[in-house]
N, C-alpha and C positions, 0 to 999 in steps of 0.2 A: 427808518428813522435814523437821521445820524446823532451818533452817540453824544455829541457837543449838547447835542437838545437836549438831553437825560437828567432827571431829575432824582437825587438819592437822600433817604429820609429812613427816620425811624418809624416802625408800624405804628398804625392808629387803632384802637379798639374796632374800625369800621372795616379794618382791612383782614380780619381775621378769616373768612370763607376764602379771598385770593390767597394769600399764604399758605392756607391747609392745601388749596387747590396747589400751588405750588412746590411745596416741600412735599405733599406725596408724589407728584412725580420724577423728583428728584428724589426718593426712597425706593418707586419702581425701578428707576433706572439702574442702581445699585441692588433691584431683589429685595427688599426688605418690605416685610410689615411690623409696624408699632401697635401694639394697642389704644385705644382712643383714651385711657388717661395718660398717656403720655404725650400724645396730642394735646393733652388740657393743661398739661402742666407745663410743657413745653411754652404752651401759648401764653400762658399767664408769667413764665420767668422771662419770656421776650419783651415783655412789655413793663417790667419792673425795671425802669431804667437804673433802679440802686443796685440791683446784681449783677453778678462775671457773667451772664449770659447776655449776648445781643445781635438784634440781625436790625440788618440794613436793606433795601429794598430799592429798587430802580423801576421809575416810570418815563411816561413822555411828557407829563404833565401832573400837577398837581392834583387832580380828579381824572387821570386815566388810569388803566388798568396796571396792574405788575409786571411788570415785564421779567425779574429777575430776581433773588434775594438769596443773601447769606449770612448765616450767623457766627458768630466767634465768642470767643472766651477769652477772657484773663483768668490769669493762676500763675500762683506762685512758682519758680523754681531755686534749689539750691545752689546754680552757678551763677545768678545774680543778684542780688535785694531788688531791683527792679522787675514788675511783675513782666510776664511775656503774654503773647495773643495769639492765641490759636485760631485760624480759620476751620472750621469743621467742615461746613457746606456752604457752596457756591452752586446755583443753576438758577441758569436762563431758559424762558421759554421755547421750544423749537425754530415756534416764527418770528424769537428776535433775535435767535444766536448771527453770529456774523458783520455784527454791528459795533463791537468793542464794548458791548456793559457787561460783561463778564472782569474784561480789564479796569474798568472802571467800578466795577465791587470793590476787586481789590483794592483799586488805588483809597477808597473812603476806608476802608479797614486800616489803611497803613495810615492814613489820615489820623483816625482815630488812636491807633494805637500810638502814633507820634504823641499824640495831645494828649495821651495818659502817660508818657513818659515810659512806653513799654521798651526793655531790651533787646528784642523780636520777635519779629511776624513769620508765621509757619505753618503749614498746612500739609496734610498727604493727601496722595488720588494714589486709585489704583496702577498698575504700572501698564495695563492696557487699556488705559483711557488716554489712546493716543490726543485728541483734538482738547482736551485741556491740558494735556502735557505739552501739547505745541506750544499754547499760552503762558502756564509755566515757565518751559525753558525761558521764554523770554523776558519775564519780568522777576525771575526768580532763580536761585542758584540750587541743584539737586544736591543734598548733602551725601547720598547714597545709603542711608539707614535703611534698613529691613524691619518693619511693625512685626511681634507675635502677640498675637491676643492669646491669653491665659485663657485654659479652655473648664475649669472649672467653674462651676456654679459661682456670682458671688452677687450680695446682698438679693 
């Protein structure tokens, strides 16, 4: 499918079994399991178009399958008044990576985030997730930060 064809949209109450199908394998990929209400809840803030959460989704057509989706956030920070956008997760299916809608997530997210007037777009991967680091480098500049997740219990 060339990527010109690709269609990118917010979920539909109808596309909820494709997304689950989706975002867990992009949660395998990374090792992780969620419990199922977080699955629920997740589902339901994605489709709350008035909240900081939202994903976007890539197909070939208006009624064909998913091809791909990522969600982001806004949230505030204290080095601008303008809010900033976080990409949390991007994945593409196996059998449409290679195609440019992984590029093309992004670019609806900067989309968006332009049209909200956000002050930047930001994301991490891991540092040996070379084949989205490829894509990275090139549509995006490494600032070299180091993430530590605080390893105590919280909420």
């Amino acid at each position: 499918m060339p990527a010109e064809k690709a269609i990118i949209s917010s979920l539909k109450a109808a596309d909820q079994n494709e997304w689950r199908a989706l975002w867990s394998a992009y949660l395998d990929f990374y090792e992780t399991t969620l419990p199922e209400e977080t699955f629920a809840s997740t589902w339901q803030r994605v489709l709350d178009q008035s909240g900081s959460l939202r994903c976007l989704v890539i197909r070939t057509s208006d009624v064909g399958p998913i091809l791909g989706l990522t969600h982001f956030l806004l949230h505030e920070t204290a080095w601008n008044p303008k809010p900033a956008c976080y990409l949390q997760d991007l994945f593409v299916a196996p059998q449409a990576r290679g195609r440019g809608l992984a590029r093309l997530l992004i670019e609806a997210v900067a989309d968006k985030a332009h049209g909200l007037d956000c002050c930047k777009l930001y994301w991490l991967t891991q540092d040996n997730n070379a084949r989205a680091r490829k894509l990275y480098d090139k549509v995006a500049e490494c600032k070299g930060f180091i993430r530590y997740d605080y390893t105590q219990t919280l909420g």
